[in-house]
C-alpha positions as CSV (number, residue, x, y, z in Angstrom):
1,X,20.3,-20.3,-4.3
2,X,23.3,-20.4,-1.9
3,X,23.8,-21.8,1.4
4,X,24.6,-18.2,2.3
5,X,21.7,-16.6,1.1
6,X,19.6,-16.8,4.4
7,X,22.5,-14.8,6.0
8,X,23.4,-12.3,3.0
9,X,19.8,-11.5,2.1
10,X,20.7,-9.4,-0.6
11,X,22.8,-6.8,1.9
12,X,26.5,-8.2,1.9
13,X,27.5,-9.7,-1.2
14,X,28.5,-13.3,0.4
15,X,27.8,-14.9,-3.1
16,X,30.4,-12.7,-4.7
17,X,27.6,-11.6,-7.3
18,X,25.9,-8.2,-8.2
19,X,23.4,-7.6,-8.0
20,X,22.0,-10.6,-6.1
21,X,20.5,-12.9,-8.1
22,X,17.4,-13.6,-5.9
23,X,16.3,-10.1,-5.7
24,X,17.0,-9.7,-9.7
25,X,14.9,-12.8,-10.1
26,X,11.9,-10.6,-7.9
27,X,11.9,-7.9,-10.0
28,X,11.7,-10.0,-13.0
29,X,8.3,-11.1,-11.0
30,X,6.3,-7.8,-11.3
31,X,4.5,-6.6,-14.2
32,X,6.7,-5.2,-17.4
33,X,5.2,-1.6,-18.4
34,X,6.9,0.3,-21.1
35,X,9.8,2.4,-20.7
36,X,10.7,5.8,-21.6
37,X,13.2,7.9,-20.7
38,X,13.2,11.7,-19.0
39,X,15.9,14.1,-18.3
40,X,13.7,16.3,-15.9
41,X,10.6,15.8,-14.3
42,X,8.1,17.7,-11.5
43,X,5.8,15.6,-9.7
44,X,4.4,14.9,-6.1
45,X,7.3,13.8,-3.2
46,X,5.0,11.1,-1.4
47,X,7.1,12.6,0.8
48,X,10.6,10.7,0.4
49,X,13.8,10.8,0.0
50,X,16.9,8.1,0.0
51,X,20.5,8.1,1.3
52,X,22.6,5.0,0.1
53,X,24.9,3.4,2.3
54,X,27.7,1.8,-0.7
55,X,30.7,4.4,-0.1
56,X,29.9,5.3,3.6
57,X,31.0,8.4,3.9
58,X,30.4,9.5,0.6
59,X,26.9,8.3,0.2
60,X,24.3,8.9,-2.6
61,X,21.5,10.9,-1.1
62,X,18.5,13.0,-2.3
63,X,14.5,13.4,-3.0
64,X,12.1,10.8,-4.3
65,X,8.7,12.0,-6.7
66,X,6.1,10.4,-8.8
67,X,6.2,10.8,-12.1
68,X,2.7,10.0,-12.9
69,X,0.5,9.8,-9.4
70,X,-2.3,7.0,-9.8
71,X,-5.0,6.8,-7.6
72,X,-3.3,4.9,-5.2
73,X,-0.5,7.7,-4.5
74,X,-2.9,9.1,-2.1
75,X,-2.5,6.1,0.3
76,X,1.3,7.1,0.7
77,X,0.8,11.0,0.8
78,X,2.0,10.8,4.8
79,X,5.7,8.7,3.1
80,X,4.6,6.5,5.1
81,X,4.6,2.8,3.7
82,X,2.2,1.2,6.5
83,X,-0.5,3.1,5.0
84,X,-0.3,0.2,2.3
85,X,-0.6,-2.5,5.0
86,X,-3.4,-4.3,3.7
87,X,-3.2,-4.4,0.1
88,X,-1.7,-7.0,-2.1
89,X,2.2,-8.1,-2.5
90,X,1.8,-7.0,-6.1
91,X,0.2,-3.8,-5.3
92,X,2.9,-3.3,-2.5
93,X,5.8,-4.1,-4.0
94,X,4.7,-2.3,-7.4
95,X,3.8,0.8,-5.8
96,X,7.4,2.4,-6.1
97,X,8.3,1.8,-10.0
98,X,6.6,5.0,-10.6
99,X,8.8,6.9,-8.4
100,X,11.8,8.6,-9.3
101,X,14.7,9.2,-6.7
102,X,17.2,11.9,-7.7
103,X,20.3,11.8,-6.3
104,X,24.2,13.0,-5.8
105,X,27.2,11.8,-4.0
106,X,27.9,13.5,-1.1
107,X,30.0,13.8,2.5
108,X,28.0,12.6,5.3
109,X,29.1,15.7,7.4
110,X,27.7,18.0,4.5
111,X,24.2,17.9,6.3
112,X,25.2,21.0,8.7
113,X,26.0,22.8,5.2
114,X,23.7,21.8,2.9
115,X,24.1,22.6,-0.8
116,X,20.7,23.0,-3.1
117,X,19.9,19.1,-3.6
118,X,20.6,18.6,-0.2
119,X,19.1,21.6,1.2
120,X,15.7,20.4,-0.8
121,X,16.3,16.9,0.1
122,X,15.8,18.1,3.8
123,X,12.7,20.2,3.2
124,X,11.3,17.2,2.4
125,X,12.1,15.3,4.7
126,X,10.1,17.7,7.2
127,X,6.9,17.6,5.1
128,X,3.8,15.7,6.7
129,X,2.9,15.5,3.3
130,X,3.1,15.3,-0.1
131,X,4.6,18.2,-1.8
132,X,6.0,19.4,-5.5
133,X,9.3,19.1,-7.1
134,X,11.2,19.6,-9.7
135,X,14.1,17.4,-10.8
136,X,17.0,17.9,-13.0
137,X,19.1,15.1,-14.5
138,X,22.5,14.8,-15.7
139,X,21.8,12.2,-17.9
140,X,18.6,10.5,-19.0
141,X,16.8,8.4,-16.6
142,X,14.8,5.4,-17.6
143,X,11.2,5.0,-16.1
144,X,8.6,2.3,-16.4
145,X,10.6,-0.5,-14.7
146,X,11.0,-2.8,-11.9
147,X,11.9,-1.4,-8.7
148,X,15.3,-2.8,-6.9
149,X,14.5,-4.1,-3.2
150,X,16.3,-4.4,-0.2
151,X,15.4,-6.5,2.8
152,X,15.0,-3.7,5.4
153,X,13.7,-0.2,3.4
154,X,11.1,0.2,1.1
155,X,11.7,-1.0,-2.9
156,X,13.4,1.5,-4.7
157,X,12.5,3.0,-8.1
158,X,14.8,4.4,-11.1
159,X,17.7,6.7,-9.8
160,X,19.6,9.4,-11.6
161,X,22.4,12.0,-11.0
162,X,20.3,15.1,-10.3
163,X,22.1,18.7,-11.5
164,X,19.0,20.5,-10.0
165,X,16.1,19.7,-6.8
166,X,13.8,22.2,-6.2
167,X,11.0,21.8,-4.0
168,X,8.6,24.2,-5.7
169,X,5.1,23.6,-3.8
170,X,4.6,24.1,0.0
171,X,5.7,21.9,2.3
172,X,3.6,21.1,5.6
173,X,5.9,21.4,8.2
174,X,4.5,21.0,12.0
175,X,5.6,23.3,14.6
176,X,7.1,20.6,16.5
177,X,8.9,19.8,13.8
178,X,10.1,22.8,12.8
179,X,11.3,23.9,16.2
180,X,13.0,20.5,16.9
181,X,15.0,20.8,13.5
182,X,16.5,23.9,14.8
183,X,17.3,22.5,18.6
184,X,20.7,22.0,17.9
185,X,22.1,21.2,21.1
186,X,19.4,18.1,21.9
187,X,20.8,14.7,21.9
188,X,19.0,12.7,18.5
189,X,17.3,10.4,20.9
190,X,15.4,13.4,23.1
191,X,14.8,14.8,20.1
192,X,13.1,11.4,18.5
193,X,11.3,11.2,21.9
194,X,9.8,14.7,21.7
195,X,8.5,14.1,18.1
196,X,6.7,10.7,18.8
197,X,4.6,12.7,21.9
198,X,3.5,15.1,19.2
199,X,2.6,12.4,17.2
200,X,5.3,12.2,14.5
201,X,5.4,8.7,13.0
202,X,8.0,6.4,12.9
203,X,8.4,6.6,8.9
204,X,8.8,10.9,8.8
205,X,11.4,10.7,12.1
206,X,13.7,8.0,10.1
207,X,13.8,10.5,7.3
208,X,15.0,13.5,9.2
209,X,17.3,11.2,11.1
210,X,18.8,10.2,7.5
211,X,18.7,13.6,6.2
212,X,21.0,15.1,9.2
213,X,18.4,16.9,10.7
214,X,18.7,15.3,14.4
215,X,21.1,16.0,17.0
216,X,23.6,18.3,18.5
217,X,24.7,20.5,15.2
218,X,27.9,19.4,15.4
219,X,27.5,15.4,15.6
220,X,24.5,15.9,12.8
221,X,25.1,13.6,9.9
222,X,23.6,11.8,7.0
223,X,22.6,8.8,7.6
224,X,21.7,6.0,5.2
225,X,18.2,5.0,5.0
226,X,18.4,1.3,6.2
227,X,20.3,2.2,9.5
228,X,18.0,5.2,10.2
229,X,15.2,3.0,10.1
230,X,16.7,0.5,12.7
231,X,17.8,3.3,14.4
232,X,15.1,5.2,14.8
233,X,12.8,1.5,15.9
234,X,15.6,0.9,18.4
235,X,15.7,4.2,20.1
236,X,11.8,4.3,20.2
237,X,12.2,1.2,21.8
238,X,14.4,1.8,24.3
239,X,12.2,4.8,25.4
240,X,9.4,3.3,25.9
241,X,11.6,0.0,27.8
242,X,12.3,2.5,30.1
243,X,8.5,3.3,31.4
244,X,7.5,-0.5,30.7
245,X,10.0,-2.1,33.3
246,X,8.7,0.0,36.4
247,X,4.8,-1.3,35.4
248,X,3.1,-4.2,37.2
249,X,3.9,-7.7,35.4
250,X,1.4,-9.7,33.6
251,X,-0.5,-12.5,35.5
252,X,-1.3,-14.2,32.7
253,X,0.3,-16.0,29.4
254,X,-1.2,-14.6,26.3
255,X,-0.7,-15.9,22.7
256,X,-2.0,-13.1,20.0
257,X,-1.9,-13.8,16.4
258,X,-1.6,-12.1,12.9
259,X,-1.1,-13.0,8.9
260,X,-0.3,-10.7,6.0
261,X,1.7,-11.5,3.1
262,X,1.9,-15.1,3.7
263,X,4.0,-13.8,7.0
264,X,2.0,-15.3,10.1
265,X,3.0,-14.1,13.5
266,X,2.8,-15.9,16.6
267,X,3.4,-13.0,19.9
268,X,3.6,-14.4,23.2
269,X,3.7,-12.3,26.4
270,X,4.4,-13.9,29.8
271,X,4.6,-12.6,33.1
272,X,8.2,-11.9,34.7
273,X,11.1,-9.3,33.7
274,X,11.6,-8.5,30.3
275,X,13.0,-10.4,28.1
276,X,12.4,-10.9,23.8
277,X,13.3,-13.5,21.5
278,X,12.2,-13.6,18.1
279,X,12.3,-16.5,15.5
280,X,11.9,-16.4,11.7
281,X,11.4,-19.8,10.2
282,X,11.6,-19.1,6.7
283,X,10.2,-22.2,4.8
284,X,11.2,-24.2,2.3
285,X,10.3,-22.6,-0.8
286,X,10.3,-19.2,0.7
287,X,12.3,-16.1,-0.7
288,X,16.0,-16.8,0.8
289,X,15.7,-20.5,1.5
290,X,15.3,-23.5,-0.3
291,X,14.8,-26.3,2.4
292,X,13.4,-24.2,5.6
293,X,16.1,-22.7,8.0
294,X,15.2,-20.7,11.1
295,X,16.8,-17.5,12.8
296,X,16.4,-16.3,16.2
297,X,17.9,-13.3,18.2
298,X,17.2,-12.3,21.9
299,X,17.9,-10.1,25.0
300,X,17.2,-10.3,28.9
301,X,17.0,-7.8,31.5
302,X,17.2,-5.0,29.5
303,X,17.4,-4.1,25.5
304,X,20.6,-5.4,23.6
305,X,23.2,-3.1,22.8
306,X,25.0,-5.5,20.2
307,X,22.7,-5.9,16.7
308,X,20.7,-8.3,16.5
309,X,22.6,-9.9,13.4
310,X,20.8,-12.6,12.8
311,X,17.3,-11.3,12.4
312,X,18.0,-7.9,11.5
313,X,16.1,-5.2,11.6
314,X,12.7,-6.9,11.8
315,X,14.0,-7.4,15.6
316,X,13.9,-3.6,16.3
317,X,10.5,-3.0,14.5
318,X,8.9,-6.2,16.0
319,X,10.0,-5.3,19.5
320,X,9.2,-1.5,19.1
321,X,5.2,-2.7,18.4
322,X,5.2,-5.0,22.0
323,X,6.8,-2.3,24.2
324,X,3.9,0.0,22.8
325,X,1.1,-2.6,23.5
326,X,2.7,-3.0,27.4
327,X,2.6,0.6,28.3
328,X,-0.6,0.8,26.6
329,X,-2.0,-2.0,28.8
330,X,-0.1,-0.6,32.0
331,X,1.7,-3.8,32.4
332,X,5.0,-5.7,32.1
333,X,6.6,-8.8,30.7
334,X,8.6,-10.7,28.3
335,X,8.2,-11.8,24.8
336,X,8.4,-14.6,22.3
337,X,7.5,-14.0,18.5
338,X,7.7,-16.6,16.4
339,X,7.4,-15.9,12.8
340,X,6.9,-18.0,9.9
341,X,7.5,-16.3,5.8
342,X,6.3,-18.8,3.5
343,X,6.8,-18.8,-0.2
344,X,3.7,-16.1,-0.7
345,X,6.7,-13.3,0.4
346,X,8.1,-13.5,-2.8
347,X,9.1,-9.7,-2.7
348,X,10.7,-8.1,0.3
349,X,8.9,-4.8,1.2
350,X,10.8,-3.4,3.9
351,X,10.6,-3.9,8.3
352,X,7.3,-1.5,8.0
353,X,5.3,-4.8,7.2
354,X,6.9,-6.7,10.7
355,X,6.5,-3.3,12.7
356,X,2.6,-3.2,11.4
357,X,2.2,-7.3,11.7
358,X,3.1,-7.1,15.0
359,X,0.5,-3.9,16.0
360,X,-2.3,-5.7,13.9
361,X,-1.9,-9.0,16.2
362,X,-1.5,-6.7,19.4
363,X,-5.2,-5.2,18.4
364,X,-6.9,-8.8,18.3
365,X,-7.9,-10.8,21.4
366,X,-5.4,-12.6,22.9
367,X,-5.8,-16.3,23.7
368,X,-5.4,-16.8,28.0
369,X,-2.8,-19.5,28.9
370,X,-1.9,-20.6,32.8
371,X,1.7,-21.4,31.4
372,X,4.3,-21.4,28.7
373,X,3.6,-24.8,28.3
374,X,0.4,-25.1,27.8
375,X,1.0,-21.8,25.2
376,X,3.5,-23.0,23.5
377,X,1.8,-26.6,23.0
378,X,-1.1,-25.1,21.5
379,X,1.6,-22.9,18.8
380,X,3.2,-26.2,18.3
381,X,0.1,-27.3,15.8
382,X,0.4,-23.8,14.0
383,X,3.8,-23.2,13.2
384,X,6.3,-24.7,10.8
385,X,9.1,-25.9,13.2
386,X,7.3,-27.1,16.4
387,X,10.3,-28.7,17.7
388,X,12.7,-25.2,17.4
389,X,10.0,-23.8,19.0
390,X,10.3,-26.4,22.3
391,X,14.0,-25.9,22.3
392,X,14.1,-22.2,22.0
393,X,16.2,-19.9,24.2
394,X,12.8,-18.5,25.7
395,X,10.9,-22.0,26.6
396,X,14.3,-23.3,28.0
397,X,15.0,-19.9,30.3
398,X,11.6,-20.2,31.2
399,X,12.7,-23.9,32.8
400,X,15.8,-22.5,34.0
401,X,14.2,-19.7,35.8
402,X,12.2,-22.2,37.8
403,X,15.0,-24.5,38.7
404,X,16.8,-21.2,39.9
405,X,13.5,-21.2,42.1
406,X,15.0,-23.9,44.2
């Protein structure tokens, strides 16, 4: 492990070596089953699909199938990965060996003229649910392996160079989403807006975003999966910022709480104008640090418009689930999450699990606090850097914003 690791995590290369050796060491983790080899397949879309983001603008994009359901593909038959949230690490990170994502390179722009894979790949992409394909490969594709992870999207299964997508069974395909697809002189962000009122999930508006079907027609592009998905958390966000910050504040400090995964989350809401912070503390031991380092990013006022580069994309899907409880609860405020990874996070699964974290702590009870103080003194005996904590950005512009009382 390398000093760099807790700022590379397996995305920029900052050890010079590929792939990175921490996320090879993962794989080598899961089961082994034994492999084979096909040259085409048909099988269930969960429904998925994948656009790569080596090469930008000529990325690797196309549709994703099981080659052998198992009773458990039925828990992803939305392509949406929080329908896992519960289950095991093993079971989690395991679930997407068995599916197959067949690909091409291709031009960014080429999503206003699709070819066939494309044109399939976007089909999919609309579905609510699973549906059938059939794949074609240039060249054989071996199956029964590891999946490769990444720290934002979902693992990824074996990839080939398709010659031929077809999706040959029929897609479910709302009205909503139908109609929206073919809007094309609405901004991406109405469009996102109007889809999550219908009740479009996070998980099927990041894959039309990434498969150019978003936007005014002549700004619609592909967009690799990774950014979609912070995209798509950021710009849900921001919408729902904008109702929050008109509400009534808070008169109270509440502390909720939540652990999956070995990931335990500490949210704080306090009463004021908005602000977030949020802290990772990964611990010694954990997946991308040795000795225990911790991370934070924040904003003030109103959402950031530079990325939040030190905690990723976990920032937009953490901050996405606490705007949602606010205008839920009719009521504004600011933010602090503190979250600790231990070692039991051996396997990256993808911002869905912080996003999902955040919601399930949201659902308990909150724990009442007169002050900061007194909250953040009773998170100093449950988290794994109590003194990071006291000297965070959000404790000491909690003491600034008093002195600025005066």
């Amino acid at each position: 492990m390398f000093p760099e690791c807790i700022e590379c995590r397996g995305t920029k290369g900052l050890c010079g070596i590929d792939p990175c050796p921490l996320l090879s060491e993962v794989r080598s983790r899961l089961p082994v089953s034994e492999t084979s080899k096909v040259v085409e397949m048909s099988g269930p879309s969960p429904p998925s699909m994948f656009v790569g983001r080596y090469g930008y603008p000529d990325v690797r994009a196309g549709l994703t199938a099981s080659l052998s359901p198992d009773e458990g593909f039925s828990k992803m038959a939305n392509g949406d990965p929080a329908e896992l949230f519960g289950r095991p690490l093993e079971e989690v990170a395991a679930r997407h060996a068995g599916l197959i994502t067949g690909g091409r390179k291709m031009d960014v722009s080429s999503a206003v003229s699709p070819d066939l894979v494309l044109e399939a790949t976007q089909l999919v992409a609309k579905s609510s649910s699973s549906v059938e394909i059939e794949l074609d490969f240039a060249r054989p594709v071996a199956v029964g392996g590891n999946p490769t992870f990444d720290s934002m999207s979902t693992p990824l299964g074996p990839t080939g160079e398709v010659v031929r997508a077809e999706v040959t069974g029929n897609a479910k395909i709302s009205r909503k989403i139908a109609s929206i697809t073919e809007e094309v002189d609405v901004l991406a962000s109405e469009a996102m807006g109007e889809l999550v009122d219908s009740g479009t999930g996070e998980a099927q508006i990041s894959r039309m975003l990434s498969s150019g079907l978003l936007g005014r027609e002549e700004g619609r592009k592909l967009v690799p999966t990774r950014w979609g998905i912070t995209a798509t958390d950021d710009t849900l966000g921001k919408r729902v910022w904008d109702k929050v910050r008109f509400l009534p504040s808070l008169d109270k400090v509440l502390v909720f709480e939540a652990e999956y995964l070995d990931n335990r989350f500490h949210v704080v809401l306090t009463p004021g104008s908005w602000a977030f912070h949020m802290m990772e503390a990964w611990t010694g031991g954990s997946l991308w640090s040795e000795t225990g380092r911790v991370l934070g990013d924040w904003e003030e006022g109103s959402p950031r418009t530079k990325y939040a580069s030190r905690v990723t994309g976990a920032y937009y899907s953490a901050r996405l689930g606490v705007l949602e409880y606010l205008e839920s609860i009719g009521r504004s405020g600011a933010c602090l999450i503190w979250r600790d990874i231990g070692p039991g996070y051996w396997a990256p699964v993808g911002v869905w699990l912080i996003r999902e974290t955040v919601r399930e702590a949201l659902r308990g009870k909150g724990r009442k606090f007169d002050s900061l103080e007194a909250a953040i003194g009773f998170m100093s005996d449950r988290v794994s850097s109590p003194n990071e904590l006291r000297k965070s950005w959000f404790a000491n512009r909690s003491i600034q914003m008093r002195l600025d009382a005066f």
